[in-house]
N, C-alpha and C positions, 0 to 999 in steps of 0.2 A: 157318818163319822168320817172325819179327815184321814189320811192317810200317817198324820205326823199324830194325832192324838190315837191311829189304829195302833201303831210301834208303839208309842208310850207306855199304855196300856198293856200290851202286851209285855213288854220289856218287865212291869210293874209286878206283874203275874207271875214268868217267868221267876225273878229277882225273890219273891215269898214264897213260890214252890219250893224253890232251892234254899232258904232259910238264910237267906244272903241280905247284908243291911243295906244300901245307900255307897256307903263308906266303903264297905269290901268289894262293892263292886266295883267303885271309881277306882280301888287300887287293881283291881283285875284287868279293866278295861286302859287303866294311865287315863278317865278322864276326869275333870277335877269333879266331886261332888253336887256343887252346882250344878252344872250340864247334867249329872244325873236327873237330878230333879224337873228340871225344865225338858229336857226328855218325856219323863212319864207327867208332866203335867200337859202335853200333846205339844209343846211351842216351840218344841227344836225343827227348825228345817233340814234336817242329817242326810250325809251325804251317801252317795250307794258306798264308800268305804267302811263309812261308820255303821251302818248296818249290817254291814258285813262281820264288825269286830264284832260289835255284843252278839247276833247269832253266833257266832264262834266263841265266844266267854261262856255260852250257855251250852255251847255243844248243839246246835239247834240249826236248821236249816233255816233260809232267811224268811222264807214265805210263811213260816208260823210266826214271823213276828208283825205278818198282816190279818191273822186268822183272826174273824169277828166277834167267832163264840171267844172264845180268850178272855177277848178284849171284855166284851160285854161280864164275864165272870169278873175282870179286875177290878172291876168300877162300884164292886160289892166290897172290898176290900178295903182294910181301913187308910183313914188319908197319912198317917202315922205306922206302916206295918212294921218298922225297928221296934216301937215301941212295943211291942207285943211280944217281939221277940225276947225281950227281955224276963218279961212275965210268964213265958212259953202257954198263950193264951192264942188259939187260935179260931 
């Protein structure tokens, strides 16, 4: 597993622990929604700044945004988890 799709994943995981959509986070973070996305889809090349913000939107040190179990938990997660939220189906 890449390093940019370890973050993604992990950011994804993090983002449905915390019952957070897409959208709240991009306002949390200031980045547009898009970049959300292309984030947790592994394809962002982020900089050590940018990883720095979202571990700190999460309250989260940065090296759990490399942790594999995580990662490997996210990827059981639906490709739609707002959707769920909405449902409160989890």
């Amino acid at each position: 597993m890449s390093a940019m799709e370890l973050v993604g994943l992990n950011m994804k995981w993090y983002r449905y622990q915390r019952n957070i959509t897409q959208e709240q986070f991009a306002n949390k973070t200031k980045f547009k929604m898009a970049y959300i996305s292309t984030i947790e889809n592994g394809d962002a090349n982020l900089t050590c700044k940018n990883i720095d913000l979202i571990a700190k939107a999460f309250g989260i040190k940065q090296e759990l945004l490399f942790n594999e179990e995580t990662a490997i938990k996210a990827r059981a997660l639906p490709n739609r988890v707002d959707m769920y939220y909405k449902y409160n189906i989890k």
